[in-house]
N, C-alpha and C positions, 0 to 999 in steps of 0.2 A: 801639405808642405813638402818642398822638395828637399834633396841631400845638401843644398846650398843655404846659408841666408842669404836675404834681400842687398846685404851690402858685398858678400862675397862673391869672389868673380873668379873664375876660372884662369888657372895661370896655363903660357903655351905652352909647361912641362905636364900638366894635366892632360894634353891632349893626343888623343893617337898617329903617329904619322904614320902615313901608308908607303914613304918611301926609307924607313929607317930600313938598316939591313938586319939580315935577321944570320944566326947559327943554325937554326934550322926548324924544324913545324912539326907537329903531331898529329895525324890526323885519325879521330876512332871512329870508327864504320859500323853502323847497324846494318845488316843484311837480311835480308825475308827467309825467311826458313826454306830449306833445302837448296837454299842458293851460298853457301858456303864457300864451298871449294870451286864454282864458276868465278865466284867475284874474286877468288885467292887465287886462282891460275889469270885471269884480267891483271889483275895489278903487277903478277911477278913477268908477262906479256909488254905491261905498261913500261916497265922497269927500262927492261933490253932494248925496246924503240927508243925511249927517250934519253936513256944513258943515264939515268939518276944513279946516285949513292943513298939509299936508304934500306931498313930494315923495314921487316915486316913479320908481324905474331897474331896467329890465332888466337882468340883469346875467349875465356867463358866470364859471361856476364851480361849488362846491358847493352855492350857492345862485341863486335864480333871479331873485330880484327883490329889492330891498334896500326899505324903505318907513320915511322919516323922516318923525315926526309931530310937529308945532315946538305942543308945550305945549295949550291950552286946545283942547276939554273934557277932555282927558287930562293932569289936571293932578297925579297921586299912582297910588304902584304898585298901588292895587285898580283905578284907573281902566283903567291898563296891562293888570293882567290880566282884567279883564271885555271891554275893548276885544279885545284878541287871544282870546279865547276864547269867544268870543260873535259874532263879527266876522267875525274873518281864518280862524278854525282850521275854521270851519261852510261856509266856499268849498269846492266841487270844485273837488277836483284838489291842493287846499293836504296837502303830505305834513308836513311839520311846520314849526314857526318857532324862532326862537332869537332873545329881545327882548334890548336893552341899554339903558338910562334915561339920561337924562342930566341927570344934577341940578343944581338952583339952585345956586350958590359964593355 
């Protein structure tokens, strides 16, 4: 049985638009061991070329590095995902990511 019944239908505020504008994206990085600080000097590399406004923290846990990107040029989720997938995912040593958006209210 799925999360819906048979008569319920999805409304088009249930659904994700890929072009809503966003505030800005989270993205947390697992990295291969002993590749830390290559993937941490990459991204702060990334930063300067591409002109972003974001933070970035090392962090301990399942993930290794947390990366808030605050909005423009990443202003909608194709932006999001060409940015991490073009970007962040083409780093050695990046084992995988896992983004969150954060959208305009």
């Amino acid at each position: 049985m799925g999360l819906f019944k048979k008569e319920e239908k999805l409304d088009k505020s249930d659904i994700i638009n890929p072009n809503e504008k966003l505030d800005g994206t989270v993205v947390l990085i697992k990295v291969a061991p002993r590749y830390e600080r290559k993937v941490y000097d990459a991204l702060v590399k990334l930063n300067l070329t591409l002109n972003l406004t974001f933070e970035l923290y090392p962090v301990l846990g399942e993930y290794d590095i947390v990366l808030i990107i605050h909005s423009k040029p990443i202003v909608d989720l194709w932006d999001v995902f060409r940015f991490v997938a073009n970007n962040i995912r083409t780093i050695e040593g990046v084992v995988e990511t896992y983004t969150s958006t954060i959208p305009k209210l």
